[in-house]
N, C-alpha and C positions, 0 to 999 in steps of 0.2 A: 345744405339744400338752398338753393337759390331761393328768390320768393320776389313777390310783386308786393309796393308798398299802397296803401288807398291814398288815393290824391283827395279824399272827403278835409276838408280846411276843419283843422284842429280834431282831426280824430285819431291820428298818431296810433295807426294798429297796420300789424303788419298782416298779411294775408298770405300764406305758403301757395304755392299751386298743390290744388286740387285738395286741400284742407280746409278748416272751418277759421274762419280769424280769430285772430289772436292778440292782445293788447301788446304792441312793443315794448320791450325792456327798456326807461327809462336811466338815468343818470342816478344817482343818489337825490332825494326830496333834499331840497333847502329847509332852513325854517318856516320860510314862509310858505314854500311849497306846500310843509306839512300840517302847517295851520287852514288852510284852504281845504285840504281833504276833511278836515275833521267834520265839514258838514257833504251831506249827502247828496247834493245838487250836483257835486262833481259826480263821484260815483253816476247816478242815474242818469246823468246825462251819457257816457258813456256806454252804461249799459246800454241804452238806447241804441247809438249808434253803432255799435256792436250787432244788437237786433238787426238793424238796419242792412248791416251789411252779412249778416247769415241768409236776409230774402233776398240781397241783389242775388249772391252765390246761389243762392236755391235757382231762382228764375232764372239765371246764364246756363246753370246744368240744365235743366227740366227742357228750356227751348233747345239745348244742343243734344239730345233723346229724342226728342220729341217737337217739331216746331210747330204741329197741329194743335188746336182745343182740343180738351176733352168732349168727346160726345155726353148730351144730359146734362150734365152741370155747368150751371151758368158762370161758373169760371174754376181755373184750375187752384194748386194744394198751394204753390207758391204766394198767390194771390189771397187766398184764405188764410195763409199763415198771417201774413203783411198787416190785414186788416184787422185781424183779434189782436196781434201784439203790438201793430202800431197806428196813430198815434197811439199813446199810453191811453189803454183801456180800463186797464183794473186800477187797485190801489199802490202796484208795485209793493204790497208788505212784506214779501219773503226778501227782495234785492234792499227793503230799508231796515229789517232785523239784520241780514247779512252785515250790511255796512254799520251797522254800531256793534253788531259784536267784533268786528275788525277793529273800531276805533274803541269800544271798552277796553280792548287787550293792546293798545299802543300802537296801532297801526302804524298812523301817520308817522309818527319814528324808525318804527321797525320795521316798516317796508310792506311787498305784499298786495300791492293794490291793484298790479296786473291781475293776480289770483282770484283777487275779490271781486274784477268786474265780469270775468269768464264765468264764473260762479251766480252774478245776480241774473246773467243773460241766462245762462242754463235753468236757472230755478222758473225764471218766468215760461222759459220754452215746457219744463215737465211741468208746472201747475198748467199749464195750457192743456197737454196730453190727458194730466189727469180728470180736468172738468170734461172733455170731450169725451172721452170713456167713463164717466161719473152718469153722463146726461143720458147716453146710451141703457147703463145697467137701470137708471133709475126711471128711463121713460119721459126723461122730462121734456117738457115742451117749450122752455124759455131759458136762456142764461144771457146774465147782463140788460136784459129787458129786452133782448134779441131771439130768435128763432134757436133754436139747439142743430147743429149742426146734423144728426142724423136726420129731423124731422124737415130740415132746409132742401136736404138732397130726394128724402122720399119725395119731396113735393113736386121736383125738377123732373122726379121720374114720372110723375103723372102729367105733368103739363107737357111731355114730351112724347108718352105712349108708350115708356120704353116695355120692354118684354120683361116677363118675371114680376115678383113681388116687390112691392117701392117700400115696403119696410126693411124687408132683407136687403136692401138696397142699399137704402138708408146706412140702414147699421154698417155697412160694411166700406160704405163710405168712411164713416165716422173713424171707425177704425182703424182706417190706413190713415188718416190725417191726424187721428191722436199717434198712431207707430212714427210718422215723420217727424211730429215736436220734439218726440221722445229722444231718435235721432240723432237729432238736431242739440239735443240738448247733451249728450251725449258726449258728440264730437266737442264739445266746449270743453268737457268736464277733463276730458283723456290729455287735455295739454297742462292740466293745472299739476301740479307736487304730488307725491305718494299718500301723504296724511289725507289732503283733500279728494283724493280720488275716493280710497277707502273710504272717509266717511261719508262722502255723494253715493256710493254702493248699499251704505246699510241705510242710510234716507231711503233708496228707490226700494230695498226691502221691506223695512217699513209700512212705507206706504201701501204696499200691492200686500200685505199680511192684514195690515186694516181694512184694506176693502174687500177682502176675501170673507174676515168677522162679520164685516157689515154685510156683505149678501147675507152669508151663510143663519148669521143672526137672526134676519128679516126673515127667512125662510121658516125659519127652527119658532117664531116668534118670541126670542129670547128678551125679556123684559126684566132680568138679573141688574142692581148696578154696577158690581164690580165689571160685568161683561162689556157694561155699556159705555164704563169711566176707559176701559182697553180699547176701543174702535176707539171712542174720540181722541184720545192718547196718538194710538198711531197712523191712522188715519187723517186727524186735522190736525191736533196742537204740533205737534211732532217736525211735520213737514213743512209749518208754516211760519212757528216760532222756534223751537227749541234747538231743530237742526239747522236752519240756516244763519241762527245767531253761531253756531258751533263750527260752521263753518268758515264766516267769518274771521272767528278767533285765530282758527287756522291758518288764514291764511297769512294774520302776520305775526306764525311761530308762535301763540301763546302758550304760556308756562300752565304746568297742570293745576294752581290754582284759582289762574283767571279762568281755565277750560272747566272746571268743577262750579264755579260760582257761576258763569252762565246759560253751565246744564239747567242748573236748579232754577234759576229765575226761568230759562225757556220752558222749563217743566211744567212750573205752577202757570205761567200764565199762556201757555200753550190749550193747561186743559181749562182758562176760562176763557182763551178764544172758541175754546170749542162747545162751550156750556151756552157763551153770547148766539153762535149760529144755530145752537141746536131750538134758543127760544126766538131769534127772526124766523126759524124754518114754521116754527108755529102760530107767533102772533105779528112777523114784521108786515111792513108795507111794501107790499110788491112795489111799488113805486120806487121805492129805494134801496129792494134789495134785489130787484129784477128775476124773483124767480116767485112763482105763484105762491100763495100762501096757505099752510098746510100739508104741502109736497111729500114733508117727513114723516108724518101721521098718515098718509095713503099708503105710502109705502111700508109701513109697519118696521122701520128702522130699529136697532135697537139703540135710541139712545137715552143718555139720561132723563131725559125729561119725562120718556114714558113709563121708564124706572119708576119713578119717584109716581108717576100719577096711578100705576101699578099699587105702593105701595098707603099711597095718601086717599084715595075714592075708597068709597064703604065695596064691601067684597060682594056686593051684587052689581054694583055700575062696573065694578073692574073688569069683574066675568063676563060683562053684557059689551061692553067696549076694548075690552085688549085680552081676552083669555078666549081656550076655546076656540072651536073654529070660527069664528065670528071673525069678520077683517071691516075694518075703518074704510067705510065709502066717504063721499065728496058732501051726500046729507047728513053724515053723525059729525063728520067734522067742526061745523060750529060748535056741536052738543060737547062734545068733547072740549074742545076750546074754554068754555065754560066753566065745565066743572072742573079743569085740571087749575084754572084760576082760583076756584073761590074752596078746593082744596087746598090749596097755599101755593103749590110747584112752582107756579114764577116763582111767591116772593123767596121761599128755602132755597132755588137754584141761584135769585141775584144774591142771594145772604155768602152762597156757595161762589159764587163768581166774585164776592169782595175778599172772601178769604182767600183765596187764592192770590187774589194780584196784590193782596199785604205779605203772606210768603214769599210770594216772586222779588218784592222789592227791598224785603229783609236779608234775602239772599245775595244783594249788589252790596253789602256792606263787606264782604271780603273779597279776597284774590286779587288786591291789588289792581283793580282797574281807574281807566283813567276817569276821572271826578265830573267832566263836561261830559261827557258819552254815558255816564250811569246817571246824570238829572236826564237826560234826553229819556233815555230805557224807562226811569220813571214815571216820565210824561205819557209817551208810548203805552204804559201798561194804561194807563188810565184808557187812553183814547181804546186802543184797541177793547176793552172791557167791559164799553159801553156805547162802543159803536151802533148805527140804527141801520146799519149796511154793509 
């Protein structure tokens, strides 16, 4: 197959016609070469430009379809993709777990790092899809401390007079631009190895299994914790630590007990990434976590924290606040706030969130991984574990 090279200075990826890019096959890494990967600045820079040039190829298709704006929206999906994933928006956590479970398992030696940057760009493209259909089911009205992408477009629909309903609108905006990340993420995914493919298949199921708990939960008002420890599990810890550290591994051929050792550490502190967001959802600073404070208590989520205040509040505020048909307005919310504190819930869930990332880091003592990438993971767990954002 023929193919067109990017002339982007120092981005060395080849581009097939009418494919998604793709990192050139390099020479064999020198020593030094592979001392230089072992931190993540190469990685993420590439991922970057990787990103980069997944929106040129969007925006050369999209004008050669189509060389008009869209009607209503004040700009089109190419341009919206550009602006959430570039510059770097988020924290990049899934494409920096990626890249150390790559170098836990030897990367830098054993090769593999084309795989690994196909991999961090895809993850960022499906965390993208997923927050955009996240914002959607849950109604939210901010992410990143920005507008929510369905409530952006309803709003375009009113300042424009379009015909029909601007929330249906909305939504179905959202929709197709979460369907395009997905995509997009996609076509990354289908150039990488057999191992990595499959395990990128059971991530996206995963995931769409957790959030299916998580409505269906919300619905049911399921305030069980085993129920509640299963959403956070596949839904957040899952897809944001455990599987992309695993993919990683994969991608430079790790042996099944470096792949065993960094299940377990992704495991444990997957579910205290997810324990961490589940109390910003309740007591963070919008400020810093850019999404309204309370969000997960309105919406009757089931996650641990309401488990636990479920099980912790005297059985008449339970009944009066999470039992029952009774549902958590925007005024019991502080109330709630409150007493799920001076019930204990924070302090039992951070008790829960240090056990955890002491498991997660007992578990870096086997399968042979490399000694500089597991002080890193260990660092990592700290930060992620008590992050304020």
């Amino acid at each position: 197959m023929t193919a067109q090279v990017s002339m982007q200075a120092g981005a060395g990826f080849v581009v097939p016609r009418g494919g998604a890019p793709r990192p050139a096959d390099p020479a064999d890494t020198t020593a030094t070469e592979a001392l230089s990967l072992r931190s993540p600045a190469d990685t993420l820079a590439r991922t970057d430009e990787l990103l980069e040039q997944v929106c040129d190829r969007l925006e050369a298709q999209w004008r050669e379809r189509s060389p008009e704006e869209p009607d209503v929206l004040p700009a089109d999906f190419p341009q919206l993709l550009r602006a959430w994933l570039l510059p770097t928006a988020g924290k990049r956590l899934r494409p920096l777990m990626c890249h150390w479970g790559w170098a836990a398992a030897h990367g830098p030696e054993r090769g593999g790092h084309d795989d690994l940057v196909a991999m961090c760009a895809a993850l960022e493209l499906v965390h993208l899809f997923a927050l955009v259909h996240d914002d959607v089911m849950d109604r939210s009205d901010s992410r990143r401390g920005r507008t929510t992408t369905h409530v952006e477009a309803a709003r375009a629909h009113v300042a424009f007079g379009g015909l029909g309903d601007p929330v249906l609108f909305g939504d179905s905006i959202a929709i197709l631009y979460g369907d395009l990340a997905l995509n997009e993420a996609w076509d990354l995914a289908a150039g990488c190895a057999p191992p990595l493919r499959r395990a990128w298949s059971d991530m996206l199921r995963e995931l769409v299994h957790g959030q299916l708990l998580d409505v269906t939960g919300a619905a049911a008002r399921r305030r069980d914790l085993e129920m509640a420890r299963r959403v956070a599990r596949l839904k957040s810890g899952a897809y944001t630590v455990q599987r992309p550290l695993h993919l990683g591994a994969l991608a430079a051929r790790a042996e099944p007990p470096a792949l065993t050792a960094l299940d377990v550490y992704g495991a444990h502190l997957g579910e205290a990434f997810a324990l961490r967001d589940d109390i910003l959802g309740v007591w963070g600073d919008p400020a810093r976590t850019g999404k309204p404070v309370g969000d997960d208590l309105l919406s009757g989520k089931p996650t641990v924290l309401l488990a636990e205040a479920r099980e912790a509040l005297p059985a008449d505020l339970a009944e009066q606040h999470l039992g029952g048909q009774g549902a958590i307005t925007p005024e019991t919310v502080p109330v709630l706030q409150d007493l799920m504190r001076e019930a204990g819930v924070l302090r039992r869930t951070e008790q829960r969130i240090a056990d955890e990332v002491e498991l997660a880091c007992r578990a870096l003592d086997a399968g042979d991984l490399d000694t500089d990438a597991v002080a890193e993971l260990r660092s990592l767990a700290e930060l992620i574990a008590w992050r304020d954002s």
